[in-house]
N, C-alpha and C positions, 0 to 999 in steps of 0.2 A: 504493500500500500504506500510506503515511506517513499520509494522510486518515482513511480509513476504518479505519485500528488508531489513530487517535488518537479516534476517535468512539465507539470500543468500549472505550477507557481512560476517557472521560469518568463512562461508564456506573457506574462501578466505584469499588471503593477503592484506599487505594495497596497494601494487602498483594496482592490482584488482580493492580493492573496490574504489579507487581514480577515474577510470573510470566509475565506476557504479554511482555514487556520479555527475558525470561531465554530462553522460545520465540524471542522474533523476533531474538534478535542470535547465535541459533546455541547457546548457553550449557545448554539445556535442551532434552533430546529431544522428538519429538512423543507417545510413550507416557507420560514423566516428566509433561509439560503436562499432559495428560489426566487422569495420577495426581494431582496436585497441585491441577490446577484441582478435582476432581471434593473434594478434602479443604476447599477453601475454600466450597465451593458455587459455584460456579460452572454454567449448567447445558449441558447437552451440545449443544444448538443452539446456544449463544453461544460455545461452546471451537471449534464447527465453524466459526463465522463468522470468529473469529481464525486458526483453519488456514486458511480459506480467504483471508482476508487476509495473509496470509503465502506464498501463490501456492502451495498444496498443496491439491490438490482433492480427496485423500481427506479431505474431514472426516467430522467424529462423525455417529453417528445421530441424528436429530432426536428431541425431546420425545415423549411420549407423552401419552395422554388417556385417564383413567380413564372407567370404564363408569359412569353412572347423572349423569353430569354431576358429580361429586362431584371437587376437586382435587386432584391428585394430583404425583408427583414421579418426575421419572425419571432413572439414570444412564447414564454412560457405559458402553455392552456391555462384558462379564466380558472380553472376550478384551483391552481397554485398562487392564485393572488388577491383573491376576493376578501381575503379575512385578514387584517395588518397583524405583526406579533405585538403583542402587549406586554412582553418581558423580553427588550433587544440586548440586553447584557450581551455582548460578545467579548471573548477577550483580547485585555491590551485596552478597552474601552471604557473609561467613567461613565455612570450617568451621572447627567445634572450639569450645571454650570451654564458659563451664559458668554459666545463667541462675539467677540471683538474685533469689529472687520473695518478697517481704515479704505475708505473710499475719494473716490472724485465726484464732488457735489455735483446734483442733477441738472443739467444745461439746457433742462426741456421738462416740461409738466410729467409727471406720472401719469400719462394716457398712455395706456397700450400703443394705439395704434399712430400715434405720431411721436411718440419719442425716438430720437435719435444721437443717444451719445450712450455712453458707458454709466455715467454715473444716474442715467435712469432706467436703463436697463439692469442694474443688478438686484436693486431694493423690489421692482415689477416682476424679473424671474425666481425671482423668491416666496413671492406669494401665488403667481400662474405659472402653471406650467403649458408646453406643447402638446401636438401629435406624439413627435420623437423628440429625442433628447440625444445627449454623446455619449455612443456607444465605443470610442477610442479613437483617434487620428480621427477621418473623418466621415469615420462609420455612425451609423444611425443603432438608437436602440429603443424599442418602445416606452412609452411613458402613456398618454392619454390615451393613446392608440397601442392595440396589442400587434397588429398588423398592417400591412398595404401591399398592393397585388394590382399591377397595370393590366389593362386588355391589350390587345395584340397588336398596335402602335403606340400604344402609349397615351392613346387621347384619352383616355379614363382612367383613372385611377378609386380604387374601394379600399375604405380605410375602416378595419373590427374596431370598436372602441373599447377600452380598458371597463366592465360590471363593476358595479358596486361603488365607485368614487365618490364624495361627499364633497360638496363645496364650505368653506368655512361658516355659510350660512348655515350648513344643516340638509339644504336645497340638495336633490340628485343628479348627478353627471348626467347630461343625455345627449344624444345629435345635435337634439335641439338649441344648443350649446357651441356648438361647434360650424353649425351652418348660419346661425346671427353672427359669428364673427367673424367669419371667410366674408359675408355678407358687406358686415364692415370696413374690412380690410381693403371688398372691391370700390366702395363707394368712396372713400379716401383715398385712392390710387393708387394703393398698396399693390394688391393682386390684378390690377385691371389690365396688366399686360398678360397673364394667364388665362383668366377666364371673367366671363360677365357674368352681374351679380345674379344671381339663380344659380348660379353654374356647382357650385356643394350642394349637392340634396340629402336629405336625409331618407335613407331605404328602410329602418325601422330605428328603436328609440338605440342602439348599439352601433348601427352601422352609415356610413355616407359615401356618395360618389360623387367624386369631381369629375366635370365634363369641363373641358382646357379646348382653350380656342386651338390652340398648336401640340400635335404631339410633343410630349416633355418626357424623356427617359428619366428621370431626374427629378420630378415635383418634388418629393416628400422633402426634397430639401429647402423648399422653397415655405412649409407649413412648416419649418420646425425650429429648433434654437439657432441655427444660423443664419435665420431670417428672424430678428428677435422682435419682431412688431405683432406676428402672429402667437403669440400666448391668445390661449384659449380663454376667454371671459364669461361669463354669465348670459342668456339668454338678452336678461333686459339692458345689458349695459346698454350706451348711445357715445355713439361719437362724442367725445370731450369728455369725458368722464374718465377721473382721474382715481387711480387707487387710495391717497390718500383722502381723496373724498366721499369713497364708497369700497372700503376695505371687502375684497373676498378672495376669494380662490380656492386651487385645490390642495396648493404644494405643502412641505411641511411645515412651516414655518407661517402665523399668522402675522399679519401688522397690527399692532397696537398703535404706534402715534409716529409720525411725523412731521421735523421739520426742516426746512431746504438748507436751513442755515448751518444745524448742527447736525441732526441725523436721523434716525430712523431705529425703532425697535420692535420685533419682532416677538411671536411667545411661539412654542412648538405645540403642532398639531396633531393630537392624540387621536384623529381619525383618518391620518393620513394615509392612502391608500399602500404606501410602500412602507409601512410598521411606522410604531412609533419612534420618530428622532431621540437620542442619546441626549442632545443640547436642551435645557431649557430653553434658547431662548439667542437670537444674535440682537447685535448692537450694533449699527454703522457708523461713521466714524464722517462725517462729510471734512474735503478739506478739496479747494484749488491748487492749492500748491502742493506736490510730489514730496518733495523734500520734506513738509511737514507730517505725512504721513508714516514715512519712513522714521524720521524721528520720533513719531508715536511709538513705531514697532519695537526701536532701540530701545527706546523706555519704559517699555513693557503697558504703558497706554493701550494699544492693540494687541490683538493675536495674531492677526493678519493683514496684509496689503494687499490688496485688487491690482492687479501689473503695478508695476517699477520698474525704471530705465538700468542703464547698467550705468550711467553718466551721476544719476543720482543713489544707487543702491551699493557702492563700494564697499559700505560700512558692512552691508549685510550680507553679500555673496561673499565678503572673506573672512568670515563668520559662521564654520559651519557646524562650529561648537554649540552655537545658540538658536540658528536660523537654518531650514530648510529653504531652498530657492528651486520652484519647476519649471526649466523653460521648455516651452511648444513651438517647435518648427512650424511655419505654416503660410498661410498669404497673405499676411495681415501687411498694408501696406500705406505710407504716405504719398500721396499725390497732389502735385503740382498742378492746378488747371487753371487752363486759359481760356478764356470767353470766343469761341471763334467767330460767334455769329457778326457779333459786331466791337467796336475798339482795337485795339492794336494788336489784336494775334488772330484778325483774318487772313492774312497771309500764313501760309505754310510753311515757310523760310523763317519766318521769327520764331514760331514755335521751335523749329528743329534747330535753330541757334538757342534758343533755352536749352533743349535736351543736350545740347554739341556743348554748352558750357560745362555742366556737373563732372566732378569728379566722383563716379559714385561710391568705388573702393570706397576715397577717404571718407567719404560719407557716413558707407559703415562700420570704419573704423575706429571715426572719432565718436560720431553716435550708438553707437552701439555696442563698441568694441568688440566688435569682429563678429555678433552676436547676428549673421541677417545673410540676405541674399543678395548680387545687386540687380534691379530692375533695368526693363530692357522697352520703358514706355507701352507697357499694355502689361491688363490684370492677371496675365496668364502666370502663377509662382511656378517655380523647377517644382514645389512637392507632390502638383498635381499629377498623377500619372498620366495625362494626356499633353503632357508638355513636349512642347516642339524645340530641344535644343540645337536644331541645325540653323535656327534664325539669328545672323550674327550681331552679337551684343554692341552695343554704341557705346564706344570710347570717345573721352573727352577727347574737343579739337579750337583748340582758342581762336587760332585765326580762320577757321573755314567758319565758325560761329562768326567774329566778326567780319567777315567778307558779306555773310548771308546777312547779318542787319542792314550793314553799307547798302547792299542792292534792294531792302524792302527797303530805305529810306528812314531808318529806325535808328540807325547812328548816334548814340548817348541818348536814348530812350530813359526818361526819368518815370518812374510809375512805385505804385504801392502796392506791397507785397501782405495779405491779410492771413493770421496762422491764430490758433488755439494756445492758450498756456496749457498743454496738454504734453506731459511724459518727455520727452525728447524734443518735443517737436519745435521750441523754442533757440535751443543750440542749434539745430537744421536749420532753422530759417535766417539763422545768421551766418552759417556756413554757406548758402544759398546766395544770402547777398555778397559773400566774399569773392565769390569764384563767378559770380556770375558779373563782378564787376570788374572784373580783369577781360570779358569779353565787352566792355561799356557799355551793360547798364546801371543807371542808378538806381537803386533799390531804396526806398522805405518802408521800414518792418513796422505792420500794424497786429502787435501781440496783445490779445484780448483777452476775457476771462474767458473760459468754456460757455457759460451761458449767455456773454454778451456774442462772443463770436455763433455761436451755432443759431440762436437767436435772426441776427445777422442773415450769415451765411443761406439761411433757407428761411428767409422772411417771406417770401413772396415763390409758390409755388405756382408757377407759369404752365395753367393747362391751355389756353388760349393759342399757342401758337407754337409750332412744330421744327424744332422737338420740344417736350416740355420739361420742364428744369428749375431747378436754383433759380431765383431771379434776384438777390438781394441787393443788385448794382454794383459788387466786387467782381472783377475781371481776373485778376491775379492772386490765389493765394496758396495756401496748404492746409487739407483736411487729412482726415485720419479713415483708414476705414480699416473695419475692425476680422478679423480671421474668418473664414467660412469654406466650409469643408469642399463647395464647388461653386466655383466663378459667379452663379447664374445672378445673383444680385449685382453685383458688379456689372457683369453686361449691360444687364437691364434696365437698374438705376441708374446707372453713371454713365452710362455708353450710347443708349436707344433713346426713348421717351419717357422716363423715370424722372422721379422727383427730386433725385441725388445729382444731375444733370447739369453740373454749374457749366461747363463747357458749351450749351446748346450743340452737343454735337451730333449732327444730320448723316449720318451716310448710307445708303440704300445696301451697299454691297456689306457693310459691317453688320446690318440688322438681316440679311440672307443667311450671314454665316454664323449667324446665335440661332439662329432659326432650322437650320442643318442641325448645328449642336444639339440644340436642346429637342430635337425630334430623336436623335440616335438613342439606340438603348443599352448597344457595348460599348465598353470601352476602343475597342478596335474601327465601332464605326463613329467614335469623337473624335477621332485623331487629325484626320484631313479637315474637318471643320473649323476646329479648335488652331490650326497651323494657320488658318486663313485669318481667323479674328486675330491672333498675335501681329502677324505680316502687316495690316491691315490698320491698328492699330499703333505701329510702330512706325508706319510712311504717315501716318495723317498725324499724329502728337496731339491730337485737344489734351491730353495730358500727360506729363513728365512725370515718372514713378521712378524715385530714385532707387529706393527699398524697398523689399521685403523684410521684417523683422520678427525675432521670436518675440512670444508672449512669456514676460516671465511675471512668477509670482512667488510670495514670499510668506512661510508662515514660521513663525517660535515652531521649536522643536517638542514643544508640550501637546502641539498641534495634531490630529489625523483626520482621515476619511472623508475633506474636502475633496470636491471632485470640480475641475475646476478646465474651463475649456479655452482655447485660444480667442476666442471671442470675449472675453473676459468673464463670463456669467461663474461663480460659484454657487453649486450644489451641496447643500449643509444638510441634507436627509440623514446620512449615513456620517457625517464627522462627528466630531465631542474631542475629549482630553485626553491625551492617553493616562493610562493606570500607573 
């Protein structure tokens, strides 16, 4: 048994094997396992191979295979998660206590469905949960949904819903849950590049079908945490209705009070469908400034950090007496964009003298400290497996930059450059004006608060005129966009007619080749699409992506069982203190 459960620990991480470890020493029932594995992702073959190594030959049902070859995700049967455990002792685990989690204040109301930064997406997925959740890298695993199962192009997608769930009202989980917020989501502009609003039905009070204007091999990615506007809400919500104005949900953790300025507290949910949490209870920690969070952590103020730069986190990645530090490879990336519709980067030659200035190496070397990828002006990262590295990467080139402004007439171009006090991005932007003024321009740095910039930045959501976009009257700046397991947001938002669209960028052949993409259902038939959008991409520059950077995060070593994604979202169901 000792062999083959240390072969299936290797497989894994340690929040994983913590539960495997809680199964095999008695500590943790085989319903609890199941409940718990099934909240980490874990998938229901590999929970059965641990029961079965564990010399219980009931195990789980095997995986499933969706119809049409298209990938798919499967859980553990409804009858192993209906019931939460009500004594989760596992061991290595305290109960009780109450987590400490230093955050970036919210830059956008607590609405679902328009929020758009970090620091209001953490306190919103704390209380709602998805369809799917992170099932590791940038696998899916069920959470509200037990499954999803495409038809044979991919234009419909049927999604089981998770029995039994409880919303913090007391109120039952039902489709009907699930289809007022897809609903929402279309009527906001969210999902309206997938499907029109009807397009979720509900087939009875467990099950729903999306009907997607364009086959999408790929949706569930699109309902789930890496689309973090889609948390599933209550029937009655309405557009603009804000969690702390009408606290509910499903996930473990209730909101008791908050406020923008200081923080946010939660109490643990003893009906939560995935057993009851370990924590009494978290506490956020709101701050603008990085540095001060960090300094929280050092002084034992927090338990935890929500990302940290490696420019500000020295103290604590060389530190590993006191501080665990996870970094997540992945695509999270800064981008430079430029307005092409109209102002000074209609031309195509200025844009690609922006990109022809960066040096991106030092980029992130100095930001990041070695900690990142370099970008190659499109969203495409190296960790996607459909990445095209035959497209040859753009090195800096001072004087063919300056030749190209000379000829667009742009010659000591003065303009203002607009950026977030967000993580790193504040060094970059000054790094930005350095290098980019050795190609002659002049640059001024417009560094704002998270809330005034994002505010800002997406003040004026331009459905009126094609493409629709950003409208906030900033031409030139740097935004953040945050990791997700595959491109399609990124395309969608920031590339087609998305609301992320500060670029206004129009192109018929880019919006072909998302549309190839996103109908394929292998990987083998994204590849030649996927090559096109990069290409494609990377001759037209509406915007310069210097990096890719990891997600790192940071916890006290008192610290476990955070689960914790490149997108910044922590999952507090399964952490507490260790013993």
């Amino acid at each position: 048994m000792t062999e083959q459960l240390d072969k299936l620990r290797s497989s894994v991480g340690p929040l994983e094997s913590e539960i495997i470890d809680a199964y095999a020493s008695g500590s943790l029932s085989r319903r609890g396992f199941l409940v718990r594995g099934s909240v980490v992702g874990l998938s229901t073959a590999f929970m059965g191979a641990v029961i079965a190594a564990c010399g219980d030959d009931k195990a789980a049902t095997p995986e499933t295979t969706a119809a049409g070859g298209a990938e798919t995700t499967a859980a553990p049967s409804p009858e192993t998660t209906v019931a939460p455990e009500t004594t989760p002792a596992a061991g290595g685990i305290k109960q009780g206590g109450t987590l400490r989690i230093a955050s970036q204040r919210p830059g956008s109301p607590l609405d679902p469905v328009a929020m758009d930064n970090l620091g209001a997406y953490t306190p919103v997925v704390t209380a709602f949960e998805y369809l799917a959740g992170p099932g590791g890298g940038a696998a899916l695993a069920p959470m509200l949904a037990e499954e999803w199962t495409p038809n044979e192009d991919g234009s419909k997608w049927t999604f089981k819903l998770r029995q039994g769930v409880k919303w913090h009202s007391g109120a039952d989980f039902t489709s009907a849950d699930v289809v007022a917020t897809m609903d929402r989501m279309v009527e906001a502009g969210k999902l309206s590049s997938y499907m029109d609003k009807g397009g979720c039905a509900a087939i009875d009070d467990f099950t729903v079908e999306f009907t997607l204007k364009n086959p999408d091999g790929q949706f569930p990615y699109n309902v789930c945490h890496w689309n973090p506007q889609t948390v599933i809400t209550p029937k009655d919500y309405a557009n603009g209705t804000t969690l702390d104005a009408k606290p509910d949900g499903t996930g473990a953790f209730k909101l008791d009070s908050f406020d923008v300025s200081t923080g946010a507290k939660f109490s643990k949910n003893d009906a939560w469908w995935g057993g009851v949490p370990y924590l009494d209870g978290l506490e956020f920690i709101f701050s603008d400034d990085l540095a001060t969070q960090i300094t929280g952590l050092q002084a034992g103020d927090a338990d935890t950090c929500v990302q940290i730069s490696v420019l500000d986190g020295q103290a604590i990645i060389n530190n590993p007496d006191q501080f665990t530090v996870e970094a997540i490879r992945g695509a999270a990336h800064r981008q430079i964009w430029m307005n092409v519709r109209e102002g000074n980067f209609t031309d195509v030659n200025v844009r690609t003298a922006i990109a022809l200035g960066l040096d991106r190496q030092a980029l992130v070397d100095t930001c990041l400290g070695g900690k990142g990828d370099v970008g190659n002006d499109h969203p495409i990262a190296p960790v996607y497996e459909f990445f095209d590295s035959s497209l040859p990467q753009r090195e800096r080139d001072v004087e063919k930059a300056k030749q190209l402004l000379a000829d667009a007439g742009k010659a000591g171009l003065a303009i203002t450059m607009h950026a977030p006090k967000l993580q790193e991005i504040p060094q970059l932007a000054e790094l930005v004006q350095t290098q980019l003024k050795e190609i002659g321009l002049d640059i001024t740095l417009n560094v704002e608060s998270t809330d005034t910039f994002y505010d800002e930045w997406c003040k004026v959501y331009d459905s009126t005129n094609e493409p629709a976009g950003c409208d906030g009257g900033q031409e030139f700046g740097i935004v953040d966009y945050g990791n997700r397991g595959v491109p399609d947001v990124y395309l969608v938002k920031a590339y087609a007619t998305g609301e992320w669209n500060s670029a206004h960028y129009n192109s018929a052949d880019f919006k072909q080749a998302v549309k190839d993409y996103q109908a394929a259902l292998t990987l083998d038939a994204r590849k030649e699409p996927v090559s096109r959008i990069q290409k494609i991409a990377n001759t037209d520059v509406p915007y310069a992506i210097p990096y890719f950077y990891n997600s790192l995060f940071a916890y006290a070593n008192t610290v476990t069982g955070i689960l914790a994604t490149g997108l910044g979202h922590f999952y507090c169901g399964t952490a507490g203190f260790k013993a």
